[in-house]
Every structure is written in C-alpha cells, then in structure tokens.
C-alpha positions as MATLAB code, in Angstrom:
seq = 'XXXXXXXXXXXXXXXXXXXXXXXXXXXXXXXXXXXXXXXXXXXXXXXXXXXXXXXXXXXXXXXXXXXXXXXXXXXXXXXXXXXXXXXXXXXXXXXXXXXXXXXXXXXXXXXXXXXXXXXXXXXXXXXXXXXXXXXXXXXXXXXXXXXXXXXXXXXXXXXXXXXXXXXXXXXXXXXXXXXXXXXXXXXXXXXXXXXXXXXXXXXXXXXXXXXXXXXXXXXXXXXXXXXXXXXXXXXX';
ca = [
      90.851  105.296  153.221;
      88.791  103.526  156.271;
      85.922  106.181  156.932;
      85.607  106.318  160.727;
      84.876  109.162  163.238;
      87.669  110.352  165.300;
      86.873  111.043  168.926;
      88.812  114.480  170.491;
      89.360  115.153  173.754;
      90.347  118.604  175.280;
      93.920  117.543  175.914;
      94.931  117.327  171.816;
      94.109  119.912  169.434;
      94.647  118.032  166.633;
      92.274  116.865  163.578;
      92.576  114.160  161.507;
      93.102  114.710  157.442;
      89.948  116.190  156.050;
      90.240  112.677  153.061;
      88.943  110.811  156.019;
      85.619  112.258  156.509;
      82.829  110.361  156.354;
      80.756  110.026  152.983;
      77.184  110.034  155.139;
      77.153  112.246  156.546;
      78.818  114.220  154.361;
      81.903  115.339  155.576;
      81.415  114.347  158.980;
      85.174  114.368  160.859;
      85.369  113.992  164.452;
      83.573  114.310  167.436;
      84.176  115.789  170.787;
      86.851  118.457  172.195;
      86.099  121.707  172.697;
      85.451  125.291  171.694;
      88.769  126.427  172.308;
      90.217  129.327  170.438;
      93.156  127.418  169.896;
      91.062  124.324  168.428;
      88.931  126.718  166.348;
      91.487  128.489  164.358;
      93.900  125.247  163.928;
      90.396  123.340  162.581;
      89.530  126.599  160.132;
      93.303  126.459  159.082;
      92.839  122.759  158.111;
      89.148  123.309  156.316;
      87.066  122.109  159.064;
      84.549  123.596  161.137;
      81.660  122.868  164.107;
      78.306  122.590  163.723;
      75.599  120.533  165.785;
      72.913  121.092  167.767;
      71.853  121.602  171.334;
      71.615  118.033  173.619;
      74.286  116.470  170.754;
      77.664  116.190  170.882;
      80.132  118.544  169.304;
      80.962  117.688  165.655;
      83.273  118.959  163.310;
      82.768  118.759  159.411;
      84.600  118.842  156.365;
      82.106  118.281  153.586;
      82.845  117.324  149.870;
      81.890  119.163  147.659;
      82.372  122.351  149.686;
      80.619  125.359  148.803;
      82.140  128.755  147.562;
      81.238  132.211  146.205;
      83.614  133.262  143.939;
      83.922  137.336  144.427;
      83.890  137.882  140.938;
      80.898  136.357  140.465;
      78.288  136.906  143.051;
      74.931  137.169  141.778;
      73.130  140.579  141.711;
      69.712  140.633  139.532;
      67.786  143.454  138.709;
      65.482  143.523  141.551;
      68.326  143.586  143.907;
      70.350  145.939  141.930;
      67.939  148.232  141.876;
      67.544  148.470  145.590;
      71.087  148.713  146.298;
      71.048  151.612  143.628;
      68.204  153.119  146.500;
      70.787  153.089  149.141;
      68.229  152.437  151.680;
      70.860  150.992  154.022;
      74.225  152.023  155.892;
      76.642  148.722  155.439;
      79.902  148.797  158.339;
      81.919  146.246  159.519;
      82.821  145.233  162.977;
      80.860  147.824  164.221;
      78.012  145.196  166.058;
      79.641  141.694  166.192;
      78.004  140.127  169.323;
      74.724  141.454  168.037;
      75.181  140.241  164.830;
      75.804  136.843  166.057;
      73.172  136.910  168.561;
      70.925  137.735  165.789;
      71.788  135.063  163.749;
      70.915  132.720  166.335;
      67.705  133.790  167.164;
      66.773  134.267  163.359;
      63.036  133.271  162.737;
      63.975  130.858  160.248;
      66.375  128.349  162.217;
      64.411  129.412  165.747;
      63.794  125.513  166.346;
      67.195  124.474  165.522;
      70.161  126.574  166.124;
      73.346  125.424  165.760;
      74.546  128.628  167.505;
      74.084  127.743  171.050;
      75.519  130.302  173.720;
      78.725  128.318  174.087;
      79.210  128.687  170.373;
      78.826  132.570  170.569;
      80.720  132.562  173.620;
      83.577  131.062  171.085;
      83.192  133.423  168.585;
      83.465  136.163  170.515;
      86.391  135.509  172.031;
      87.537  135.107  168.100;
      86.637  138.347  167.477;
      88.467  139.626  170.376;
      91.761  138.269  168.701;
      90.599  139.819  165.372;
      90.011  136.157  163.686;
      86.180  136.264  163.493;
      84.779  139.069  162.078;
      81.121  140.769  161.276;
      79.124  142.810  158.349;
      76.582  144.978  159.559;
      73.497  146.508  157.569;
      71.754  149.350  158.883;
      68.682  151.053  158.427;
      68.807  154.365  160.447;
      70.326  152.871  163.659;
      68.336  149.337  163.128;
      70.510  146.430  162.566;
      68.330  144.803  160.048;
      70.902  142.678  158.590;
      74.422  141.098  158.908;
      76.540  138.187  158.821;
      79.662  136.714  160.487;
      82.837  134.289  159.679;
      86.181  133.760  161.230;
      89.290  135.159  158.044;
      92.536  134.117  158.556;
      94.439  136.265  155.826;
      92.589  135.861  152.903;
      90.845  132.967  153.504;
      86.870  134.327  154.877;
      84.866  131.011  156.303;
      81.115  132.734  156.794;
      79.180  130.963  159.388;
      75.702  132.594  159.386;
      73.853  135.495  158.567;
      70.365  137.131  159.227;
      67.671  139.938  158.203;
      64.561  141.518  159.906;
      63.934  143.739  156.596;
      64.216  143.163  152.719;
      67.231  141.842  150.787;
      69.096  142.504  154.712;
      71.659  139.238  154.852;
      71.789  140.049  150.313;
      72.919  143.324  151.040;
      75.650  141.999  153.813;
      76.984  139.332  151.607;
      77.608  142.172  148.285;
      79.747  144.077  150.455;
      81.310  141.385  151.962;
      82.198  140.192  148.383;
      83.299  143.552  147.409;
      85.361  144.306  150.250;
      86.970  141.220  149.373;
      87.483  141.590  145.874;
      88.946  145.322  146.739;
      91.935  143.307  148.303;
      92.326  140.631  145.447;
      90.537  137.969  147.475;
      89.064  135.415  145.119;
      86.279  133.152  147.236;
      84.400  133.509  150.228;
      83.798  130.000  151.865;
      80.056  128.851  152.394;
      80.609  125.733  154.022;
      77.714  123.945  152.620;
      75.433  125.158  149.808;
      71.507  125.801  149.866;
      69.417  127.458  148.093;
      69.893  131.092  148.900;
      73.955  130.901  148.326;
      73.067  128.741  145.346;
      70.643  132.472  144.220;
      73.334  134.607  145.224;
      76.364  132.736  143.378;
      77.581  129.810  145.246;
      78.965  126.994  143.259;
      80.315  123.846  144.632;
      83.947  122.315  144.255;
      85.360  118.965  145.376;
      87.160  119.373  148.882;
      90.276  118.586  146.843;
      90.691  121.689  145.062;
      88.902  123.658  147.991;
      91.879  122.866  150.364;
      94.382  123.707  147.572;
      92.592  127.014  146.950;
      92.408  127.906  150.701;
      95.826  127.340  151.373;
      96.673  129.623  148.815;
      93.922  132.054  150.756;
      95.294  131.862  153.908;
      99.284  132.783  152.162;
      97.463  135.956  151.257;
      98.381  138.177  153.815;
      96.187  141.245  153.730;
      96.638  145.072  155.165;
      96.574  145.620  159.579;
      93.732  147.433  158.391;
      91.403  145.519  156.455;
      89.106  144.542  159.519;
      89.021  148.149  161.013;
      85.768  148.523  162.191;
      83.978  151.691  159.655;
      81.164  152.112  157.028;
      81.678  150.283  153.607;
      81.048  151.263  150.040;
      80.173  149.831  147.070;
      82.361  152.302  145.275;
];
C-alpha cells in the first residue's frame, strides 16, 4: 500500500486506514486538523492518536507494533510489592484530572520536550468533561505525588502519560489502573508506544494487526455507568 502522509483539515474528521501509516516514522498517519473532541474520539475509535511537539505541526500516529499491558500480567517485583503492602499512599480516580494532566506535562523528565502543550490539555479536558478521558490519582496525605491519564471508550483504556514527585508514584497509578480494569474483565490497557519503564512494568508489543482486532473487541465491551465514578480505589 503507497505509504504517504495524509494532510487534514478542520472541515473532515476523517482518518485514513491505520495499514497506511508510514514505516519511518513508525506509524506516522496524517498531519494537520485539529483538537476537536469530535476528531479525538473518532481517531481513538480507529487506533490512532496525537502526539508532536510545540512549533510542529499536529501529527497523528498509529505505530506497528503497538504496545500493550495485558491486566493479567502487569509486573509487580518484590521491591514494589512490598511497598504497596506499606500502603503509604491513598489511590482515587477522577478525583484531580486537570492536575494530573498538568502534572504530567510539567514532569521533570520530559520538561524540554512536552508533547502536552496547553492546547492539548485544553483537549483533554474537555474529554473528561464528556466522561471519555479519564485520570488515576496517588496520594500521599493530600499530596498528589503520582497519577496518570487516558481517554476509555468502553473497555478499550488508551493511557497517554503519567507522572511522580515521590517513589514508585506513576507504578503505583498504573497497578490500580490494571486492577480496576481487570475487576471489570478488561484484558489490555493500551501504551501506545513501548519504553523502558512499560517494558519493567509488563508491556509487550503486538503487530497493529491484531491490536486493532483486539480493540475493537475492547471498545464492544460496554462497562457499568459507574465504572469512572470519581472515589478511592483498592487493591482488594
């Protein structure tokens, strides 16, 4: 299939099939359009999502292989077990989203590239407001010293970035993230594109092929009014 970049404009919402992204960069789509709410769930729906950085153009991606954490088996060793067995941390949901995202852009370690420029929070929030994007908070007294954010559609859970000020913070988030899900018979969380620290934590990589197949069958899931409510979490 010819491997060129569509250009979008704000008038047509549309994506082009995810086969014809480019091989270098990987999984490189389109180009152009807009943050729209409308654009952002219709390119999560299809297995695509933004990402670029500030003075370049927007840029939407759908990499192969794609990365995944399967709930079942996320990655806890010893050390980490035995600080969640410390409980040294309150875990809610959707109890500090813009924070959380605000945090996540200002994170030490990406401080010099962001890809979460205000418009992009901007977007995310207004995500959240529909109850499409969603947040996991960790707490230490009333510190946020962790979290991490995606947009769900049903089952399907597309994290976009996470953060921590204080030890095994964004670890912590991502456990109860994968417990929450497996509580509701949700099988992957989506992690874009792996590195190192998803790799630790779990991640494996499939081939875009059988990632689309499995989040179709993700997003057919269709989960409880009440899954999102905003309260504290348990590992129980």
């Amino acid at each position: 299939m010819s491997q060129t970049i569509t250009l979008l404009d704000d008038d047509n919402i549309a994506f082009p099939a995810v086969e014809r992204a480019l091989v270098e960069p990987n999984g490189l789509l389109a180009i152009g359009g807009d943050l729209s709410v409308k654009r952002l769930i219709n390119a999560y729906k299809s297995g695509i999502f933004p990402w670029y950085s500030e003075n370049e153009p927007l840029m939407w991606w759908s990499p192969n292989p794609r990365a995944i954490i399967p709930v079942e088996h996320i990655r806890i060793n010893r050390t980490l077990r035995k600080f969640l067995n410390k409980n040294l941390y309150q875990v809610t949901v959707n109890k500090a989203f813009n924070q959380v995202v605000a945090l996540c852009a200002d994170a030490p370690f990406r401080r010099e590239s962001t890809w979460i420029l205000p418009e992009m929070q901007y977007a995310y929030q207004q995500l959240h407001q529909l109850g499409v994007a969603h947040s996991i908070e960790v707490w230490c007294k009333d510190e946020l010293v962790g979290g991490l954010y995606g947009v769900a559609i049903n089952g399907f859970f597309s994290g976009e970035s996470m953060f921590y000020s204080q030890p095994n913070g964004s670890k912590v988030a991502l456990v109860y993230l994968a417990h929450l899900m497996k509580q509701h018979g949700i099988e992957f969380i989506d992690c874009q594109m792996l590195n190192p620290f998803l790799e630790d934590m779990g991640a494996v990589e499939i081939s875009r092929e059988k990632f689309i197949k499995i989040k179709e069958q993700a997003i057919n899931k269709i989960i409880a009014e009440d899954f999102w409510q905003p309260r504290t979490l348990s590992l129980a």
